[in-house]
C-alpha angles and dihedrals in degrees: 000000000000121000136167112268126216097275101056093058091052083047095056083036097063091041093053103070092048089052081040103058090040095059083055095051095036110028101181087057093060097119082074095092091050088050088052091046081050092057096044094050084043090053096048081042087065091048099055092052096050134074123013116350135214103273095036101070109099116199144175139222127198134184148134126288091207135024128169115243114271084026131123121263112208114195119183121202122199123180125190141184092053125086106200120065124289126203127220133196103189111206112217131179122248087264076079137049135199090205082240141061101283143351113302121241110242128204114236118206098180129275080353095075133162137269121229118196119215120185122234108235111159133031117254154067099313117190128212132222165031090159118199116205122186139165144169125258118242084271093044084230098117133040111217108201132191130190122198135170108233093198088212117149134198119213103214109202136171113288104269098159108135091356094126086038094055093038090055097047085044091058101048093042084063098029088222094154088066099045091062110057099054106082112227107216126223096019122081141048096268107093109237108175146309126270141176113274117253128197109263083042116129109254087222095066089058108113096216086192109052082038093060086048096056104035086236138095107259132184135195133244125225124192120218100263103255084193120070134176122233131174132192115208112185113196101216097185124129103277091064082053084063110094127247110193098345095316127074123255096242081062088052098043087045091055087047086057100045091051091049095050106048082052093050088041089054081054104068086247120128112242126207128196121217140171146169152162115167087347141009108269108159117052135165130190113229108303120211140196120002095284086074085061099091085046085063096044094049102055086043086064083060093064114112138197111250134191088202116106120244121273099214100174095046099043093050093045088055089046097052102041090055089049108085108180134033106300138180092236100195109196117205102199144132134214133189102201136351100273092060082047093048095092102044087054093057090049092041089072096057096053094043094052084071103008137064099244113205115174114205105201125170111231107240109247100185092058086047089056100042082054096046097039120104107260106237095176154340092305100053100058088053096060089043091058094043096052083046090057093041082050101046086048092053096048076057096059088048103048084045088049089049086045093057092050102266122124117222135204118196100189137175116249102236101067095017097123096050087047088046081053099054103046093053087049087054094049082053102051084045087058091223094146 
């Protein structure tokens, strides 16, 4: 595409009221002012023709094949086969933003280039393009333009970026590792041995039979379990698709299981992946050892943001009825009162009945700060005793979820998933699976 640029308008601006004004002195010379538009038009003509023309402009386009989602995306443009300056306008999907209104125009110097840096703010597979590529003729009179489709895509995946690092420093702040591998007797669900029974000793760990046998009182031994269960079940309803500092909650939540898992996984513990809005839609079957990580990592990346609400009943029935042994069932959710809460209560008491139940919920920032702002008017009383309804309602859910057996962490989000890590070392050491 070629197209005037602003100079040459100025330029058959300034030429059309002295053409102007001589038609009016001189009548019969009036097709002045059209031979002055002709020279103008000749001129820009030339200027088409001339330099580096549409096809022959090479350029080059560079960016990651992965980021982690709330991460930078740096994209670097080159151009080559023209001499003077190119600018660029890059197109990009709402998986990416520019931090503005619109894309920014760069400023290409040959195989120099720019970069350009997007933000990754949602997860998925995020396309660029269209690229616009201008530049001037040798007389500055025409634009030629050029637009091109890079077909360059972005993985965005859960932020992954120092999980490994923070799970294994984690793991050696608590020694967890060499704890483990040392069996505490007479503790535990695994048989050991058998031993003569001791007063003090529970009644229920006699062995009548081999007593009878043997004509002498004799217990069992149990080993602490080495090998846990622990599922992750991500809700993935409308209200985790809400953000929560520039990313949405279900990101935060995915992070906090990741980190979770890889240090269950170094463990020795089996990990399993769920999630669920309306329906279930993501589930694993028990991952072991760190090579399952990237399992994990890869069916995190499925999970998509939905504007459905969440099915509790129907998620955690799924969910119960595929666990088949004593498990440590973490539930990533939000809730806004208690009637949106109402469902997931009447399911909690059948999973914590066989299942340790943690709820991980993120405390709600933008209520505490409409509570703790200094009122300036009307308004703003109003939104501070709101939030404090919507406050005092939450604190509710989560008395009635501990009632009902359930624990509960409200975390920050920026160190929920240490947090989520601590408490789940802490479930183990206790021996409550």
């Amino acid at each position: 595409m070629i197209y005037p640029s602003g100079r040459a308008i100025a330029l058959a601006g300034a030429g059309a009221l002295p053409a102007l004004l001589a038609a009016f002195i001189a009548p019969g010379w009036w097709y002045l002012a059209l031979l002055w538009i002709a020279l103008v038009l000749g001129f820009m003509a030339v200027d088409a023709l001339a330099g580096t023309g549409l096809k022959a402009l090479e350029w080059t386009l560079a960016a990651p094949a992965e980021i982690g989602v709330g991460g930078a995306v740096p994209v670097r443009i080159a151009v080559s086969g023209i001499d003077g300056p190119v600018e660029a306008r890059l197109g990009h999907d709402a998986l990416l933003a520019t931090g503005g209104a619109q894309a920014p125009v760069m400023r290409l110097e040959g195989a120099a280039g720019a970069e350009q840096r997007l933000m990754a703010v949602r997860r998925g597979l995020s396309t660029l393009g269209p690229l616009w590529l201008r530049w001037r003729g040798p007389f500055g009179l025409v634009w030629k333009q050029r637009v091109v489709d890079p077909q360059t895509q972005v993985a965005i995946q859960p932020d992954l970026a120092g999980v490994r690092e923070d799970a294994m420093q984690l793991l050696r702040r608590d020694a967890m590792i060499g704890e483990r591998i040392e069996p505490r007797i007479g503790q535990g669900r695994e048989f050991e041995s058998l031993t003569d029974y001791r007063p003090g000793m529970e009644r229920r760990t006699i062995d009548w039979k081999r007593s009878a046998r043997h004509s002498t009182l004799l217990a069992k031994e149990y080993r602490a379990e080495t090998a846990n269960s622990l599922v992750l079940a991500i809700d993935s309803g409308r209200l985790m698709s809400a953000p929560v500092a520039g990313l949405p909650r279900i990101d935060r939540a995915i992070s906090a299981a990741l980190l979770t898992a890889f240090v269950a996984l170094k463990a020795g513990d089996g990990v399993r992946l769920f999630a669920f809005d309306s329906h279930p839609h993501v589930a694993s079957g028990a991952v072991r050892g760190t090579s399952g990580f990237a399992q994990l990592q890869h069916l995190a990346a499925q999970i998509d943001y939905s504007a459905q609400e969440t099915n509790f009943t129907l998620g955690l029935t799924s969910l119960d009825a595929r666990l088949d042994r004593r498990s440590l069932v973490v539930i990533f959710t939000d809730f806004v009162d208690p009637a949106s809460a109402e469902l997931m209560l009447r399911t909690v008491g059948r999973l914590t009945a066989k299942h340790i139940v943690l709820f991980l919920i993120m405390r709600d920032e933008e209520l505490e700060s409409a509570i703790d702002a200094a009122p300036q008017d009307s308004r703003d009383v109003a939104r501070a005793v709101a939030a404090g309804t919507l406050l005092r309602e939450r604190k509710l859910v989560i008395e009635r979820l501990k009632l009902a057996g359930a624990d509960v962490l409200e975390a920050d989000w920026r160190a929920m998933g240490p947090q989520l890590v601590g408490r789940y070392l802490d479930i183990v050491k206790a021996q409550r699976l």
